[in-house]
VORO-613441 format. One line per 8 residues: number of its first residue (from 1); their letters; for each residue x negated, y negated, z of N, C-alpha, C. Coordinates in steps of 0.1 Angstrom, whole numbers, always signed. Atoms other than C-alpha are relative to their C-alpha. Last residue first. Example, Ala and Ser with C-alpha at 12.3 -4.5 7.8 and 13.67 -1.06 7.14 Angstrom:
BEGIN
2 = SA = +9 +11 +0 -137 +11 +71 +8 -11 +8 | -9 +12 +0 -123 +45 +78 -9 -12 +0
//
This chain:
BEGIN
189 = XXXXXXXX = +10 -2 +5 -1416 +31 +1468 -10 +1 +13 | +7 -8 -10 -1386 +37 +1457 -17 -4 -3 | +16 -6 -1 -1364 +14 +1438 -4 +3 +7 | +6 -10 -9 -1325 +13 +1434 -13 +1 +0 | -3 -15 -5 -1321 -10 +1407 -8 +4 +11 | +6 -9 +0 -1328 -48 +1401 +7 +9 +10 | -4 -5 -6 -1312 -72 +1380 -14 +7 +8 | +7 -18 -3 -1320 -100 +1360 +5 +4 +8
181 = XXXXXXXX = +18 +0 +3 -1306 -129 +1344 -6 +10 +1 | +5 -9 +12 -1267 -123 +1342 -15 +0 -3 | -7 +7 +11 -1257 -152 +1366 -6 +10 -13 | +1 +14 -4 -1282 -134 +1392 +7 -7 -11 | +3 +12 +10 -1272 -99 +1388 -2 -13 +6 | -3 +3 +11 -1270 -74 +1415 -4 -13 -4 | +1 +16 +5 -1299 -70 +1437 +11 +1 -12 | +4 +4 +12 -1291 -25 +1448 +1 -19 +1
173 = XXXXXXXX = -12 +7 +3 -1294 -13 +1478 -5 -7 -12 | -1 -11 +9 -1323 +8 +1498 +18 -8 -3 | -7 -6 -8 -1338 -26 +1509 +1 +14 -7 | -13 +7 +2 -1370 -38 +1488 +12 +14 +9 | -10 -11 -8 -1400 -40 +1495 +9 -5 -6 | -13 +8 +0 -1426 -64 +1471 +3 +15 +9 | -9 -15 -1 -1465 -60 +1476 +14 -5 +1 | -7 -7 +6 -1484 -86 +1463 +9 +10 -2
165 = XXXXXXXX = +9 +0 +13 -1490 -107 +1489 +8 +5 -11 | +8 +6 -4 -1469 -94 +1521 -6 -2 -11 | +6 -7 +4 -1432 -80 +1507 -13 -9 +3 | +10 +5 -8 -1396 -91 +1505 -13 +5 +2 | +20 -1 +2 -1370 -89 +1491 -7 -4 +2 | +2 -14 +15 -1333 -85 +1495 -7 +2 -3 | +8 -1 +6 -1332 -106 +1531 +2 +10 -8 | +3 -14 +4 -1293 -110 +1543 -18 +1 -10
157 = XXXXXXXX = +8 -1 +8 -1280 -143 +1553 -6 +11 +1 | +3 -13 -7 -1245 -150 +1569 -16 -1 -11 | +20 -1 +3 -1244 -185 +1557 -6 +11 +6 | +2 -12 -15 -1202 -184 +1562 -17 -5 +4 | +5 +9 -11 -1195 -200 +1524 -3 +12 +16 | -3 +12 +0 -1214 -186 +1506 +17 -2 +0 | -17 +0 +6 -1229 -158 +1517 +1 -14 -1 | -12 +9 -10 -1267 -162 +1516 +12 -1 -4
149 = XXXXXXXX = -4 +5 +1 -1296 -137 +1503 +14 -4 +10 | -15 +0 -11 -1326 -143 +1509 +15 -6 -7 | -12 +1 +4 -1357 -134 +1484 +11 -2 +9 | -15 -10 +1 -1386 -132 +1505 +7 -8 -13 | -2 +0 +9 -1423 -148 +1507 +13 +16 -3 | +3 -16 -9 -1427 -156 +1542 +6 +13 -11 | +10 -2 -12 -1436 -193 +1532 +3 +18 +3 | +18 -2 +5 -1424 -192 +1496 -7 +3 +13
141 = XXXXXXXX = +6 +3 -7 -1383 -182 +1502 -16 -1 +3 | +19 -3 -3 -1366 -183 +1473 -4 -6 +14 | +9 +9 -4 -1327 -182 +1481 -18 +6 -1 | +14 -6 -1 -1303 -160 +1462 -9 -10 +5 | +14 +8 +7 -1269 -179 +1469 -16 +7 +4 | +13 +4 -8 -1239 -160 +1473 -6 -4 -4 | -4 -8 -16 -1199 -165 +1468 -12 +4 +10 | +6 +9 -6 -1207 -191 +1435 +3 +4 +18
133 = XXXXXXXX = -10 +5 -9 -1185 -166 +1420 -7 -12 +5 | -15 +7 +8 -1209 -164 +1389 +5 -5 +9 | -9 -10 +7 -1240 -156 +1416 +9 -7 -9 | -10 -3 -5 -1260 -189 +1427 +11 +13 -3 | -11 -3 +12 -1294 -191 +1421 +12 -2 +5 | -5 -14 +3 -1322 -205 +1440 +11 +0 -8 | -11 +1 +8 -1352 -229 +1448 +7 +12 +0 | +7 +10 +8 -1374 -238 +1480 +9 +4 -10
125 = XXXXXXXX = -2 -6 +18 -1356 -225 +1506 -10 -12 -7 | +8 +10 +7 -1368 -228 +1547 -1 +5 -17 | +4 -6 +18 -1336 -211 +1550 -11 -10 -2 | +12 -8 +3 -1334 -214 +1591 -2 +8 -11 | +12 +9 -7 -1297 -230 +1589 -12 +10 +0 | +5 -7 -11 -1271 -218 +1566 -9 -9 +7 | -5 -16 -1 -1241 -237 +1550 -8 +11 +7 | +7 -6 -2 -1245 -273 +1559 +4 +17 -4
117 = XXXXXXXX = -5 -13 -15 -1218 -294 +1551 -12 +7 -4 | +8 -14 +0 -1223 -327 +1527 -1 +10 +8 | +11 -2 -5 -1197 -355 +1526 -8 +17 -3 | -3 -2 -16 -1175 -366 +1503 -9 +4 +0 | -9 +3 +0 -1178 -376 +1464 +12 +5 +14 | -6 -4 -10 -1210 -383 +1459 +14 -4 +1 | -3 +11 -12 -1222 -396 +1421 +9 +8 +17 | +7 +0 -13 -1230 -373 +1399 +3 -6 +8
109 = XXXXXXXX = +10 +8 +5 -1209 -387 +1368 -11 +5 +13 | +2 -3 +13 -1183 -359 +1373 -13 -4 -6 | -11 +2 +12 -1178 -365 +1407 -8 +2 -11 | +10 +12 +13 -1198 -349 +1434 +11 +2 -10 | -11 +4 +16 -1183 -324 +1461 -4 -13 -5 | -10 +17 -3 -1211 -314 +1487 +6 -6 -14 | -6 +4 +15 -1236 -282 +1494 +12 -15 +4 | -11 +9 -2 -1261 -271 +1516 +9 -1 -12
101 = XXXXXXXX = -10 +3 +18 -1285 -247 +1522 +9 -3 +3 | -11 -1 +3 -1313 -254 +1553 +7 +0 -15 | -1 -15 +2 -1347 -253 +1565 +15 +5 +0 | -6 -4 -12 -1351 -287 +1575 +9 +12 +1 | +8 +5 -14 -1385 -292 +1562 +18 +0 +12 | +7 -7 -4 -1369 -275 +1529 -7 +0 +12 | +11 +18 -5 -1337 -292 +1522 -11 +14 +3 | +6 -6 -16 -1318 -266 +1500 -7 -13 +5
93 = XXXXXXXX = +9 +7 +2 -1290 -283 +1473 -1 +9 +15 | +5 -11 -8 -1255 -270 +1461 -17 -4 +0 | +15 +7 +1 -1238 -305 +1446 -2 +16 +9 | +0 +10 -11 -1197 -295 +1439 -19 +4 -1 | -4 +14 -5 -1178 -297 +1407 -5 +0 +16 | -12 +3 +6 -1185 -260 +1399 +5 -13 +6 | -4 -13 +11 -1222 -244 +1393 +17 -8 +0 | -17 +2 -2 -1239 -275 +1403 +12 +3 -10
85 = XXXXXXXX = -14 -4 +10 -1271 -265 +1412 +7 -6 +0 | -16 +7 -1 -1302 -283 +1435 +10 +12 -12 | -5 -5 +10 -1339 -269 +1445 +17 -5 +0 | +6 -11 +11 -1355 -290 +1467 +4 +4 -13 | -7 -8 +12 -1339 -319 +1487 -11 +3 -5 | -11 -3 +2 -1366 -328 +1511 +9 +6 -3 | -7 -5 +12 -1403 -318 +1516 +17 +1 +5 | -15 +4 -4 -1418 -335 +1545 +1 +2 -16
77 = XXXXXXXX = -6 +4 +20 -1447 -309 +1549 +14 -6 +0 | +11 -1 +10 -1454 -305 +1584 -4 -3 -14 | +7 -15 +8 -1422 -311 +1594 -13 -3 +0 | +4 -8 -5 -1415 -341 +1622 -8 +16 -9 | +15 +10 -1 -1400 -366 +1598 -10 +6 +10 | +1 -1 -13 -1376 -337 +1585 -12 -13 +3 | +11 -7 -6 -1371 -346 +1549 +0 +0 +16 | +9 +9 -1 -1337 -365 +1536 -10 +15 +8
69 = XXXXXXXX = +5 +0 +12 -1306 -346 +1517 -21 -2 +4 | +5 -14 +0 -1288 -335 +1551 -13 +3 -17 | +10 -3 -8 -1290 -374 +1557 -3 +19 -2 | -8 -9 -3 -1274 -388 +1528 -10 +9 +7 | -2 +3 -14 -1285 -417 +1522 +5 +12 +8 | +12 +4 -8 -1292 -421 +1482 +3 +5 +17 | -4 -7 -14 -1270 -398 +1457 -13 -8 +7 | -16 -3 -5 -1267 -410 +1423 +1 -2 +12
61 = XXXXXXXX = -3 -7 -15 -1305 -427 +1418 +13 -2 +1 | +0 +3 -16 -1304 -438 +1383 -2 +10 +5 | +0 -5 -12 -1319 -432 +1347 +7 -5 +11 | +0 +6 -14 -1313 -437 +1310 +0 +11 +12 | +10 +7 -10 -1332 -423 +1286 +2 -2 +12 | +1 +10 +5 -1302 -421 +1256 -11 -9 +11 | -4 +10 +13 -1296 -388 +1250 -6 -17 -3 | +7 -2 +8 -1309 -375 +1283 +1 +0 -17
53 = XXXXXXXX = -9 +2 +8 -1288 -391 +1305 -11 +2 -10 | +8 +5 +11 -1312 -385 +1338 +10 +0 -12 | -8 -2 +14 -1290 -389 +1370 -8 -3 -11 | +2 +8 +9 -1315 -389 +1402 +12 +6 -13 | -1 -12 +11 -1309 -369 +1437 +2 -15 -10 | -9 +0 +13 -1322 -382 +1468 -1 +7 -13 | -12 -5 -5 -1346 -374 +1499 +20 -6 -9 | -14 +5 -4 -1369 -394 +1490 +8 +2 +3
45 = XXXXXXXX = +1 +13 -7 -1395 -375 +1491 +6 -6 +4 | +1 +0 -14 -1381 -346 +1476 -6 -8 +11 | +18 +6 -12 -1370 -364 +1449 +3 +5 +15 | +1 +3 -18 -1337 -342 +1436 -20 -5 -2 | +16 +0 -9 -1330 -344 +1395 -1 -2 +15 | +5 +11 -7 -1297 -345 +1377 -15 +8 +7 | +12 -6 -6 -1296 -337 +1341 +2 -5 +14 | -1 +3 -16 -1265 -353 +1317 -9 +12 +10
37 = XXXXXXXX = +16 +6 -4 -1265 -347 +1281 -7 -3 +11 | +5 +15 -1 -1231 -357 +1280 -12 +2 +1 | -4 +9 +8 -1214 -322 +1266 -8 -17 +2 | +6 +2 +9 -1240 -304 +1287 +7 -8 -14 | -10 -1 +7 -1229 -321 +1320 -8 +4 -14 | -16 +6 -6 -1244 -318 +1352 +8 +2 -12 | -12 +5 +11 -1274 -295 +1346 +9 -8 +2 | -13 -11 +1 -1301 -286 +1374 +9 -6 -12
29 = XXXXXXXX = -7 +7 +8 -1336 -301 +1386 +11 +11 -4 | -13 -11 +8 -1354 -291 +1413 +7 -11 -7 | +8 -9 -2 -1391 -318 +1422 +16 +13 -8 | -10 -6 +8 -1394 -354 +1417 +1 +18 -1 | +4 -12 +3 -1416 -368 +1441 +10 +9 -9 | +9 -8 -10 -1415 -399 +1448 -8 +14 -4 | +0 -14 -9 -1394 -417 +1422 -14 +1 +5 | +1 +2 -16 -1391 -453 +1417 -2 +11 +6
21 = XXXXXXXX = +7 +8 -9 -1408 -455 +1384 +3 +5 +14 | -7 +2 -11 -1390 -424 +1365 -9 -8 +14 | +8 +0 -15 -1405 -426 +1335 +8 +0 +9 | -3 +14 -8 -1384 -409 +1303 -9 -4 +10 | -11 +5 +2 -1382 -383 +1281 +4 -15 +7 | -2 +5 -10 -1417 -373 +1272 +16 -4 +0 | +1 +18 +7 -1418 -346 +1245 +7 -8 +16 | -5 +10 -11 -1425 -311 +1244 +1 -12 +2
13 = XXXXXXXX = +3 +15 -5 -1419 -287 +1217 +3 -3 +9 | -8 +10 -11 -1421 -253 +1223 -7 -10 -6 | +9 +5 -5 -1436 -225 +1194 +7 -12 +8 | -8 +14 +7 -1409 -199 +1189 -14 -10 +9 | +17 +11 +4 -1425 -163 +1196 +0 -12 -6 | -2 +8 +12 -1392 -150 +1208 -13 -6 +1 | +1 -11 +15 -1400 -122 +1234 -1 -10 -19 | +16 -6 +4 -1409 -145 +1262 +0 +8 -14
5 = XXXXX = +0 -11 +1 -1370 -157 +1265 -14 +1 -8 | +11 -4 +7 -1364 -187 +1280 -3 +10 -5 | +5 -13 -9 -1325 -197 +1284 -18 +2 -6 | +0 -14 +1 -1316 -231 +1271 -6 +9 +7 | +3 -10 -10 -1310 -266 +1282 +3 +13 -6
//
C-alpha cells in the first residue's frame, strides 16, 4: 500500500491477487496490518467485510451478521458496507442504503470484537477519511454531491463542500488536512 503521486512517471504494475468466489460485490477496501500483508474488503451486497492476506492469497469472510453492516431491503439501491478504515484497533465503516457511519472494535486478525454503534444517521456515505485523531470523518457524499463532515464520536455533521455538477461552494472556513493529503484554504468565489 502506497500513496499515488501523478507527478512520478513510474509505470504501475498490476497483477491479479486472488478470486474471491463468494463475494457479491466487493466494493471499500482499507489496511489491517502492513507488517502481515493484511487488506480487509467490505461486499456491499453482502453486507460483510473479507480478510485478503496478500502474501500468500488467502481469503475469508471476518465479519458476517452484523446488522448495521447489511443493505436496507427497502433502498433503492441495496448498497451495504461501503467505504471501511481502521485507523486504531476499531472497524469505521458507512452503510449506504441505511445512510449511516459506524464503527466497532476488531481484533488484530479482523475478526469482531464487540458490537457495532452507529455514529451518525442520514450520511448516505459512500467513502471517507478520518483525520489523525480519528475525532472527524470526511464523508463523500455522491447523491447530493457534498463533502460531510462528522464529529466523531457525537455525529454532529457539518457540510464543507458542496456544489450542483461542477460547481463546488465552500463555507467561509478553512478543510484542514485529511491525514496530510490535501487541504483547502479560504476560497472565494
Amino acid at each position: 500500500m502506497r500513496s499515488f503521486d501523478p507527478r512520478l512517471k513510474k509505470e504501475a504494475t498490476v497483477k491479479k491477487v486472488v478470486d474471491v468466489p463468494t463475494a457479491s460485490s466487493l466494493n471499500g477496501a482499507t489496511l489491517l496490518s502492513r507488517k502481515e500483508g493484511t487488506i480487509l474488503i467490505a461486499d456491499a451486497a453482502r453486507g460483510s467485510v473479507f480478510r485478503l492476506k496478500t502474501r500468500t492469497a488467502a481469503v475469508s469472510e471476518v465479519i458476517t451478521n452484523e446488522s448495521l453492516m447489511q443493505a436496507n431491503a427497502s433502498a433503492t439501491r441495496a448498497v451495504g458496507v461501503n467505504g471501511i478504515t481502521v485507523p486504531d484497533g476499531r472497524l469505521y465503516f458507512t452503510n449506504s442504503s441505511q445512510e449511516s457511519l459506524n464503527s466497532m472494535p476488531i481484533n488484530a486478525d479482523g475478526t469482531t470484537a464487540g458490537p457495532a454503534q452507529t455514529i451518525a444517521n442520514r450520511v448516505t456515505g459512500d467513502d471517507f477519511a478520518l483525520d489523525a485523531q480519528a475525532t472527524n470523518a470526511y464523508v463523500v457524499v455522491n447523491a447530493e454531491n457534498e463533502l460531510v463532515r462528522v464529529r466523531v464520536p457525537g455525529g454532529e455533521e457539518t457540510v464543507v463542500v458542496a456544489g450542483p455538477d461542477d460547481k463546488v461552494t465552500l463555507p467561509d472556513q478553512q478543510v484542514r488536512s485529511l491525514e496530510g493529503g490535501w487541504m483547502i484554504r479560504k476560497v472565494c468565489m
